[in-house]
N, C-alpha and C positions, 0 to 999 in steps of 0.2 A: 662493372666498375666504371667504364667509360661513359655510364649514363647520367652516372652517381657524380662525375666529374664534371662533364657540360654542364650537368643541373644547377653546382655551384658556383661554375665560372657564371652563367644566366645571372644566379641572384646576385654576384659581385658587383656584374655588371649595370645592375639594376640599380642597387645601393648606395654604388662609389660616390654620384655626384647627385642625391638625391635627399638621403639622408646621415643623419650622424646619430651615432651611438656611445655612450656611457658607461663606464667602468663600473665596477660595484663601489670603488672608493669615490664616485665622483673625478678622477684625473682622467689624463687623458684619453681619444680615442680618432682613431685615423681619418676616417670617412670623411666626405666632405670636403675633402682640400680646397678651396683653400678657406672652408666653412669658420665658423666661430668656437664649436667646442672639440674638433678635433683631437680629444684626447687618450691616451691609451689606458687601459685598465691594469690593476697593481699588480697581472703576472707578466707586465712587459709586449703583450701582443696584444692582445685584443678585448680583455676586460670581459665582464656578463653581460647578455644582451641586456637592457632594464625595457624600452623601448625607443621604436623607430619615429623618428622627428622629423619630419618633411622641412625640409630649405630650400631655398632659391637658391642656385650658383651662380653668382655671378664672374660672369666671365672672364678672368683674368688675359686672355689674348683682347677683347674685346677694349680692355681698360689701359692695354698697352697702346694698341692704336689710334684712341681718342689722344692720350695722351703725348705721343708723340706726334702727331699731324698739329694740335695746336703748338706745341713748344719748337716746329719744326722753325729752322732758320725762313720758311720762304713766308713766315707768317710775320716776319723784320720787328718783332717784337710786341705787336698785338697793341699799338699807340693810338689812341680814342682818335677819329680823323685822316686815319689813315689807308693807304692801299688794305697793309697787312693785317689790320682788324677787318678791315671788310672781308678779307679770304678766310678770316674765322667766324663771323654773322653768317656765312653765306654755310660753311662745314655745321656748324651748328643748325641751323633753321633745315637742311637737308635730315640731319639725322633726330631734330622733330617728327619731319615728314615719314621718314620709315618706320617711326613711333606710331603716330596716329596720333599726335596733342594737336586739339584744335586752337581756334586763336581765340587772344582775349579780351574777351570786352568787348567793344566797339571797332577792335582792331581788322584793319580785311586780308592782316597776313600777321608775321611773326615779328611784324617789328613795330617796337614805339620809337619813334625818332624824335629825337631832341637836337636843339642848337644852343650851344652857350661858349661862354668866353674860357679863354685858357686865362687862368687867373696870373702866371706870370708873363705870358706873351701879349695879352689881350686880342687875340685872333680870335676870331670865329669860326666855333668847331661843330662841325655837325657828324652825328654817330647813332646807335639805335642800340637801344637793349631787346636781346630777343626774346620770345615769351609765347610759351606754351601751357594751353591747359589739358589736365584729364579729369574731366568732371568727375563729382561723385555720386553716388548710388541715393542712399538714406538720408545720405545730408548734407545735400550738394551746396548749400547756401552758408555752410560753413567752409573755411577756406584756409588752405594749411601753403607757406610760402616755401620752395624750396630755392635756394639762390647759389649763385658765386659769381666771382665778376671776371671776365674775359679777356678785360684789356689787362697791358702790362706799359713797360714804360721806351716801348722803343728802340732806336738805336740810340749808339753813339756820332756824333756829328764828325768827328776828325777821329784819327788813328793808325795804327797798323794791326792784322793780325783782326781777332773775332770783334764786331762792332756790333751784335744783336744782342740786344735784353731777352733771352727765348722766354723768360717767367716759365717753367715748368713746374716749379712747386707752386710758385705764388702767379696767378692761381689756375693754370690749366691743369693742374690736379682735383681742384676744385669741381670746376665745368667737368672733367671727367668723370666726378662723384653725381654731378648732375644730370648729366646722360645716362648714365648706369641705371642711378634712382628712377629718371623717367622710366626706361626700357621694366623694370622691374616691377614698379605700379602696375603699368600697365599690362602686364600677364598678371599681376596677383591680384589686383580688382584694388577699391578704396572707396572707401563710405562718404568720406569728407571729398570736397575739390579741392584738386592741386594745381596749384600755380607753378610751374618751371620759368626762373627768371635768370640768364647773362645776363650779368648788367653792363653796362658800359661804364669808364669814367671814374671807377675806385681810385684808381691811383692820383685821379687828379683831385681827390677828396667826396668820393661818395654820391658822384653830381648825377649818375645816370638811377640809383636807386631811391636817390633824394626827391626825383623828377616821377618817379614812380610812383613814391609815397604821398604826393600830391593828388595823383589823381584816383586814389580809391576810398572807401567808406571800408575805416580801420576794422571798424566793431564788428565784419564779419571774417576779419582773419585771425583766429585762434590760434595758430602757431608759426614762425619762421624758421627754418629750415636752414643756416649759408654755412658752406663750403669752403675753409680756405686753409693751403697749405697743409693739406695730407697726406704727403710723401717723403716722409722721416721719421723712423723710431722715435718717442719722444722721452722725456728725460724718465719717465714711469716708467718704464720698458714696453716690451713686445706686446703686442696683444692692450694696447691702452689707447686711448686720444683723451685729450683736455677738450674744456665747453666756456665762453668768454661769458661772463656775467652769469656765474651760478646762482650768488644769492641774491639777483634780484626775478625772480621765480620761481615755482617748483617743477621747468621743465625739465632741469637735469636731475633731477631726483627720478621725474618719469621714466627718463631713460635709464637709469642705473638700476630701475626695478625691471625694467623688460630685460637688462643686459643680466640678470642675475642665472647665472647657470650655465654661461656660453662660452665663459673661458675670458670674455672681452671686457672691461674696467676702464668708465670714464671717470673723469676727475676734474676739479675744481680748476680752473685758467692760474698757473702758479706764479704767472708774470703779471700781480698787480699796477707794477709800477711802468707800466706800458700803457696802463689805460686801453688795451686792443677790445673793448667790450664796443666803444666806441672808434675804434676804427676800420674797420671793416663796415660792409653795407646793411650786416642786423641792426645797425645801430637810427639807417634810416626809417625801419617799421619802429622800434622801439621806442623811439622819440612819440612814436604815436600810439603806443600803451600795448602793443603787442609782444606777445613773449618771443621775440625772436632773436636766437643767440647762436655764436658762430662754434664752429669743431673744428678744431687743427689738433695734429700732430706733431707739426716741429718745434723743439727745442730752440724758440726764439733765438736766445739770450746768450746762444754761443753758435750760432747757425752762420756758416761763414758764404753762406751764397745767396741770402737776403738782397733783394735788389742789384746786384751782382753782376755782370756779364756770365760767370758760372752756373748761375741757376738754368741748367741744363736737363733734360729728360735721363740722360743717364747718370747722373746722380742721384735721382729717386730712386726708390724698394719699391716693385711693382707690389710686392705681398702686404705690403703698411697700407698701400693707396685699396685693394683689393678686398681688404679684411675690417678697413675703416668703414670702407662703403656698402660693406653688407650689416657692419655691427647699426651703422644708423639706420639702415633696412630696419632692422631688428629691433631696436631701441625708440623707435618713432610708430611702429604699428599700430599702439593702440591710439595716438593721436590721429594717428593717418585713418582710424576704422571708426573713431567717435566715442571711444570706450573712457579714453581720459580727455580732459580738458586743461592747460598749464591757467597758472594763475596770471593775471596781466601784469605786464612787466612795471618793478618800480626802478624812476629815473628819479635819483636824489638831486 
């Protein structure tokens, strides 16, 4: 009996975080935590085996840590030109390095550096988007963006009491989808190249991935990839994210057929009247006919730590930010392998 015991605890152990398993009704099943179909079967434990489904775990301590180092106060809120975005260029370009992305382009490191004016100070501000490749296998000459932008907006100049912008949802949850997504390519391979892009300069309007968009030949990026604000249930519930400019391609349609079976359900951007299709950095490939559209989670439209002093790391769901970034694992595959192709983006 004690053989018959070890033998099972082995394949538990084996199982837990490797793959996920299937009720006979299709509901839930455990495996996987903090996997995508996690759900149990309809006698309440453990469902019929149907079959075992290989995933990636991505690591939820690994997502808390990205996370909290960039939203941490010594990063004084992550302001294009500053000490404190520099100590997040520098966190990010390191955890390239223990990736293995090489660099891009013509570039002889991780950084493209830009100089441009602050539109309401008119100083001149110099800053760099960071930028990692992991070429692809089959069809390397095709080129999938994956983004989010780094900076935030700061401190506050006078006051008493907390004066840092930490941005933790917006958007060092982002960058943490994009660190994750690197580390996770790069163990499960990828047909197409990927580009991994922080950009600088969102906040001040787009200027570091606008500077980006300039200097590449659009016609070989097939898809973009950004990252912004996904660390908040959103108004769909659990187990959801929205997609910002759905009908102007059928990338999010791609994704809802990869997501189909996983328990996870994207959705249409429900805040038209925000126009965020064009305010985030997808908006700088889009301009140039590439289907690139952003994923959040938060409920905008009643979200009370938007640009905020509160927008704090411990106000995020590490399990939203964990479960978002595996489902775009999931839901981007077959772009990411060459299997689909989105249609090029229309800008009315």
């Amino acid at each position: 009996m004690k053989k018959i015991v070890s033998f099972l605890i082995v394949l538990v152990a084996i199982y837990s975080c490797a793959v996920v398993t299937k009720g006979n009704d299709g509901e839930n099943g455990t495996a996987g935590k903090p996997g995508l179909n996690g759900k149990k079967g309809a006698d309440g434990i453990s469902g019929n085996y149907v079959k075992a489904e290989k995933t990636f775990f991505i690591d939820s301590n690994l997502v808390r840590k990205h996370l909290y180092t960039l939203a941490a106060d010594d990063m004084e809120g992550r302001k294009s030109g500053t000490a404190g975005i520099e100590k997040a260029a520098v966190y990010i370009e390191n955890e390239y390095k223990k990736i293995g992305l090489s660099n891009f382009g013509d570039l002889s490191n991780y950084r493209q550096t830009l100089t441009f004016k602050n539109r309401r100070t008119k100083e001149d501000i110099t800053s760099s988007n960071i930028i990692g490749v992991l070429e692809g296998n089959s069809k390397k000459e095709e080129i999938v963006i994956i983004s989010a932008h780094y900076d935030h907006l700061g401190m506050k100049k006078s006051g008493e009491g907390d004066l840092i912008y930490n941005g933790a949802n917006d958007d060092a949850s982002g960058v943490t989808g994009l660190l994750a997504l690197a580390k996770y390519f790069k163990k499960v391979g990828n047909e197409r190249t990927i580009v991994f892009a922080a950009f600088t300069a969102e906040e001040m309007g787009l200027i570091g991935s606008t500077h980006f968009g300039k200097g590449i030949d659009a016609s070989k990026f097939v898809a973009g990839i950004n990252l912004e604000m996904i660390g908040k249930t959103p108004s769909f519930g659990p187990n959801t994210a929205w997609l910002t400019g759905f009908d102007r391609s059928d990338f999010g349609k791609i994704i809802q057929k990869n997501l189909e079976g996983t328990g996870y359900q994207l959705f249409p951007d429900p805040y038209k009247k925000f126009n965020l299709f064009f305010r985030s950095d997808n908006a700088s490939l889009a301009r140039l006919g590439v289907p690139s559209h952003t994923f959040s989670t938060t409920p905008i439209d009643v979200d009370p730590d938007y640009h905020k002093l509160t927008d704090e790391a411990e106000t995020l769901n590490m399990t939203v930010i964990t479960q978002t970034i595996q489902a775009v694992a999931k839901g981007t595959e077959s772009i990411i392998n060459g299997t689909d192709t989105p249609t090029r983006v229309v800008i009315k």
